[in-house]
VOMINU-563660 format. One record per residue (C-alpha): residue number from 1; residue in three letters; x, z, y. Coordinates in Angstrom, 3 decimals, always signed. Each point is the difference from the previous one (the first is absolute). Example, Ala and Ser with C-alpha at 12.3 -4.5 7.8 and 13.67 -1.06 7.14 Angstrom:
BEGIN
+-----+-----+----------+----------+----------+
:   i :  aa :       px :       pz :       py :
+-----+-----+----------+----------+----------+
:   1 : ALA :  +12.300 :   +7.800 :   -4.500 :
:   2 : SER :   +1.370 :   -0.660 :   +3.440 :
+-----+-----+----------+----------+----------+
***
This chain:
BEGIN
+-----+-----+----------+----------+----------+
:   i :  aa :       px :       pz :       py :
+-----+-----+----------+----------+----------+
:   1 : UNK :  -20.297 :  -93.132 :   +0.067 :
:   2 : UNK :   +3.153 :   +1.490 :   -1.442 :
:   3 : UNK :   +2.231 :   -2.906 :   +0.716 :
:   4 : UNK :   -1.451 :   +0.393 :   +3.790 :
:   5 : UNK :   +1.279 :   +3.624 :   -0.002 :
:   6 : UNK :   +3.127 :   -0.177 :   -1.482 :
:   7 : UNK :   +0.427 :   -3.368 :   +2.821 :
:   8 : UNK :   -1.185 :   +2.255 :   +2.799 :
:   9 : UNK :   +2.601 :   +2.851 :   -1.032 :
:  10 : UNK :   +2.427 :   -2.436 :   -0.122 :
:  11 : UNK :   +0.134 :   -1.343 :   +3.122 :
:  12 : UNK :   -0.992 :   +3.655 :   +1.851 :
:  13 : UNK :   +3.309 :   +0.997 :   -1.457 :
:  14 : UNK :   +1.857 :   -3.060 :   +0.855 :
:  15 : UNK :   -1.266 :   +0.460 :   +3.694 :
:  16 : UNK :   +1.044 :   +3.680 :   -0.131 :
:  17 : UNK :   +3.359 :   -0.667 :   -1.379 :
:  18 : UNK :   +0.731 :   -3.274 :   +2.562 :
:  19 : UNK :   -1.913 :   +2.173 :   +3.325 :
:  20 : UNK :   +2.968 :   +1.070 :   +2.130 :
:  21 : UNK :   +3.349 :   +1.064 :   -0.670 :
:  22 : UNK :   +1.690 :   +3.124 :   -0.455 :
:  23 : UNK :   -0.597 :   +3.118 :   +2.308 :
:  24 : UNK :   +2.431 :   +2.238 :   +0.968 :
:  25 : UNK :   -1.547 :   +3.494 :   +0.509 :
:  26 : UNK :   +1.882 :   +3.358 :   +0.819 :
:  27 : UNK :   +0.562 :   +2.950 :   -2.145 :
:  28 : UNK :   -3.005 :   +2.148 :   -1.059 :
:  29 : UNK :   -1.850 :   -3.049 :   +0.325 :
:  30 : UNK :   -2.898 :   +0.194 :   -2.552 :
:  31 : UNK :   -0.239 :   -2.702 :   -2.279 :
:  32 : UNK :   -3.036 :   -0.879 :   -2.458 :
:  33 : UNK :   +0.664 :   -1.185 :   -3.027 :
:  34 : UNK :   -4.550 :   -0.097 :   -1.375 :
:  35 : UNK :   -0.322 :   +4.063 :   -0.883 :
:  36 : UNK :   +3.453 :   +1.090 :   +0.260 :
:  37 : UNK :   +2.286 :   +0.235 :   +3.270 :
:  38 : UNK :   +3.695 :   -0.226 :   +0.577 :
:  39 : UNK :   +1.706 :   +1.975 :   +2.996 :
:  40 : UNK :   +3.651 :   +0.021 :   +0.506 :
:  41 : UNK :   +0.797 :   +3.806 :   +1.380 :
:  42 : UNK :   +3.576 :   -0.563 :   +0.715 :
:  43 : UNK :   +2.953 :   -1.711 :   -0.944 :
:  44 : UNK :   +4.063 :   +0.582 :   +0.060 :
:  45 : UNK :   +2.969 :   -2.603 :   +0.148 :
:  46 : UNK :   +3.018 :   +1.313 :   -1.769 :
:  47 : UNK :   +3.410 :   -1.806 :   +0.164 :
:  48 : UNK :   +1.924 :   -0.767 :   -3.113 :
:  49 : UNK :   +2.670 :   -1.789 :   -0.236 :
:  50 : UNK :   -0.581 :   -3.118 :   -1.514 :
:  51 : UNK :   -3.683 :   -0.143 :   +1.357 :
:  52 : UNK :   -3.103 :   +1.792 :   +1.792 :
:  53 : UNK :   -2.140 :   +2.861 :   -1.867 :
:  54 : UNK :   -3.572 :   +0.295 :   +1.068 :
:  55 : UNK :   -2.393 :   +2.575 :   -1.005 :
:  56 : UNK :   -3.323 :   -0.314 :   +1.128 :
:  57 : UNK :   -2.693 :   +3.082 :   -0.441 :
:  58 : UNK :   -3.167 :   -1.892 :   -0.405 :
:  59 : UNK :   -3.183 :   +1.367 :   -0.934 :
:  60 : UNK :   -2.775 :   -1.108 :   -2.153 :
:  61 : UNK :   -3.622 :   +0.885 :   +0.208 :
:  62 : UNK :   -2.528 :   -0.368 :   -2.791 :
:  63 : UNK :   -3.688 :   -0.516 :   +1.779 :
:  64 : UNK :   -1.699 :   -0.859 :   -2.809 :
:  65 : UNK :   -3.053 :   +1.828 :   -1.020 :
:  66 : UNK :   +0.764 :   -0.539 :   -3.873 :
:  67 : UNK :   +3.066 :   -2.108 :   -1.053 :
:  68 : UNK :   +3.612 :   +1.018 :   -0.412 :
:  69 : UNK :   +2.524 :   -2.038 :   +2.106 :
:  70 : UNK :   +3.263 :   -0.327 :   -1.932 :
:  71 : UNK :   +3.431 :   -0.877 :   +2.854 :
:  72 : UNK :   +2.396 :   -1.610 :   -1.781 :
:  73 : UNK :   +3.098 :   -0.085 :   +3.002 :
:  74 : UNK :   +0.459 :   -3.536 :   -0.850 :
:  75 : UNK :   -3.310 :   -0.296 :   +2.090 :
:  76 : UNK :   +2.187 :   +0.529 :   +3.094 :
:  77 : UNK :   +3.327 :   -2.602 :   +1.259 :
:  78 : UNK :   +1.967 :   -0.499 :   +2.504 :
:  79 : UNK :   +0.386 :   -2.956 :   +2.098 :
:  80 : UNK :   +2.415 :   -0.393 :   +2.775 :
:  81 : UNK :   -0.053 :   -2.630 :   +3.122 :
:  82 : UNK :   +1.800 :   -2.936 :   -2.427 :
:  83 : UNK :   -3.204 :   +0.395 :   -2.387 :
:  84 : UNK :   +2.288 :   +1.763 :   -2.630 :
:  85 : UNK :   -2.167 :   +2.870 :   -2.211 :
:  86 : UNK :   +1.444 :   +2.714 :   -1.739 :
:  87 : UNK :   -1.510 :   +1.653 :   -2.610 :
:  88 : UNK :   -0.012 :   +3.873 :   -0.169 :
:  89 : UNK :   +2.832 :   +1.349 :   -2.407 :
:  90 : UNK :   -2.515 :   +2.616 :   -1.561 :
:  91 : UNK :   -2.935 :   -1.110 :   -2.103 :
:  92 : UNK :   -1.763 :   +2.863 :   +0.181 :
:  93 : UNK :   -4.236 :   -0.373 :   -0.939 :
:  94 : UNK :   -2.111 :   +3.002 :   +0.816 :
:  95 : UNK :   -4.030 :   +0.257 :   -0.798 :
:  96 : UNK :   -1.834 :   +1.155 :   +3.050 :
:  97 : UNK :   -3.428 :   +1.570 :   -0.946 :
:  98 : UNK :   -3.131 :   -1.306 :   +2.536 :
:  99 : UNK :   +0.597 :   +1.840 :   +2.885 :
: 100 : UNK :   +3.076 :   +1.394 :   -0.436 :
: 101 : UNK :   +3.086 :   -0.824 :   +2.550 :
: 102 : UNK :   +4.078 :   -0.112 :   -1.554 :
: 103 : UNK :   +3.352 :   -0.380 :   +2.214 :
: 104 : UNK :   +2.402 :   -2.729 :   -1.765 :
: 105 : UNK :   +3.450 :   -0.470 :   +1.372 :
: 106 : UNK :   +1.275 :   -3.463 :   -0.633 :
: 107 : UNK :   +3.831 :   -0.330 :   +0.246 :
: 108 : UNK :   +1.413 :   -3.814 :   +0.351 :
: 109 : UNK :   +3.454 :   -1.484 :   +0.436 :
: 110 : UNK :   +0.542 :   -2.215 :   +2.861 :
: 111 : UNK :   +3.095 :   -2.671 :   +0.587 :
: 112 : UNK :   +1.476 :   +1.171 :   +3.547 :
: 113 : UNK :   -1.457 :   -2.637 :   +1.506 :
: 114 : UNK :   -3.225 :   +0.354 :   -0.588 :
: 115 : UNK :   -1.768 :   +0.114 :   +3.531 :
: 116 : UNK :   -4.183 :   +1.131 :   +1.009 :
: 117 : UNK :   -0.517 :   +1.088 :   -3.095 :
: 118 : UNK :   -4.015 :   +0.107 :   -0.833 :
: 119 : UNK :   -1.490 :   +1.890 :   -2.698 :
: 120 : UNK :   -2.874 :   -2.338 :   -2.017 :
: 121 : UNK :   -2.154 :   +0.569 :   -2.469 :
: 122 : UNK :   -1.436 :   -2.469 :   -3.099 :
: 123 : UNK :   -2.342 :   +1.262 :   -2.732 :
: 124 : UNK :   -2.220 :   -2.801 :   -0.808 :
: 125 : UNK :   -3.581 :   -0.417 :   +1.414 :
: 126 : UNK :   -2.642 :   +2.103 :   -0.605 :
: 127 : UNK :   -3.738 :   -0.533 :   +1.596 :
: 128 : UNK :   +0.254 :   +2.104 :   +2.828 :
: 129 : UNK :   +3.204 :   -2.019 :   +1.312 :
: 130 : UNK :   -2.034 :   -3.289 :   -0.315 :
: 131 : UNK :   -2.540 :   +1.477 :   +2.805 :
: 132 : UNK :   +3.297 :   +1.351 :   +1.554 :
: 133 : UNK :   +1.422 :   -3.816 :   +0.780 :
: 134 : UNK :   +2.796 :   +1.198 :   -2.382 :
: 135 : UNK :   +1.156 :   +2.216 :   +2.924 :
: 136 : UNK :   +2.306 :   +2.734 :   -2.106 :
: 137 : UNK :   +2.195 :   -2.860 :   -1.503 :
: 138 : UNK :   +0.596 :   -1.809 :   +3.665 :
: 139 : UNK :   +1.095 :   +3.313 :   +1.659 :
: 140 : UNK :   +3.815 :   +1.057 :   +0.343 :
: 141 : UNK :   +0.592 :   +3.667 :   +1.167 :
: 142 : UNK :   +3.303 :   +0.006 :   +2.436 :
: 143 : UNK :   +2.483 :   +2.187 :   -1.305 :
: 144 : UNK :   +2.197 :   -0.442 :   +3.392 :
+-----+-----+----------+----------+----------+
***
């Protein structure tokens, strides 16, 4: 009976994983990540000279009756139209208490000729993305 469940969760994950590609949604887009809920508020393009500075206000919501949710910025990349990612520079981890709500700002470095720019998100799987189809980790919030 076990063997059949860890099977079955095995190939619902598969499917979620392999269902459709990425979707690009817009800004203030709400995304579900099982309890917890990543919104990008805004974001600013700075130009340096050597390459492009990004800071992105994105906040992170906690909905949770009873667990903490602990954001590590590392959660969060960058990808641009090549399929390039970019990490965040910070590494900043914050505990969010159940219900509670916290506004990160993520600053990355981008080479000049980095182009569509999409903000993505990867934090493993947890059971409430498995019923989800994996949706959190396919969608790519414009930042254009």
């Amino acid at each position: 009976m076990r063997r059949r469940l860890c099977v079955a969760v095995f190939v619902t994950i598969f499917c979620a994983c392999s269902h459709g590609g990425v979707q690009t949604v817009p800004r203030r887009t709400v995304i579900v990540h099982d309890d917890f809920t990543y919104t990008v508020e805004g974001f600013r393009v700075k130009h340096d000279a050597r390459a492009l500075r990004l800071e992105v206000a994105l906040r992170v919501a906690n909905r949770a009756k009873r667990v903490p949710y602990v954001w590590r910025d590392t959660i969060a990349y960058v990808a641009d139209a090549r399929g390039r990612r970019y990490a965040p520079l910070s590494h900043d981890v914050i505990r969010i208490q159940a219900g509670d709500t916290a506004v990160v700002m993520l600053d990355f470095a981008l080479p000049r000729d980095a182009h569509r720019v999409v903000l993505r998100f990867w934090d493993g799987i947890f059971m409430g993305d498995v019923f989800d189809g994996l949706r959190y980790a396919r969608s790519a919030v414009a930042l254009y």
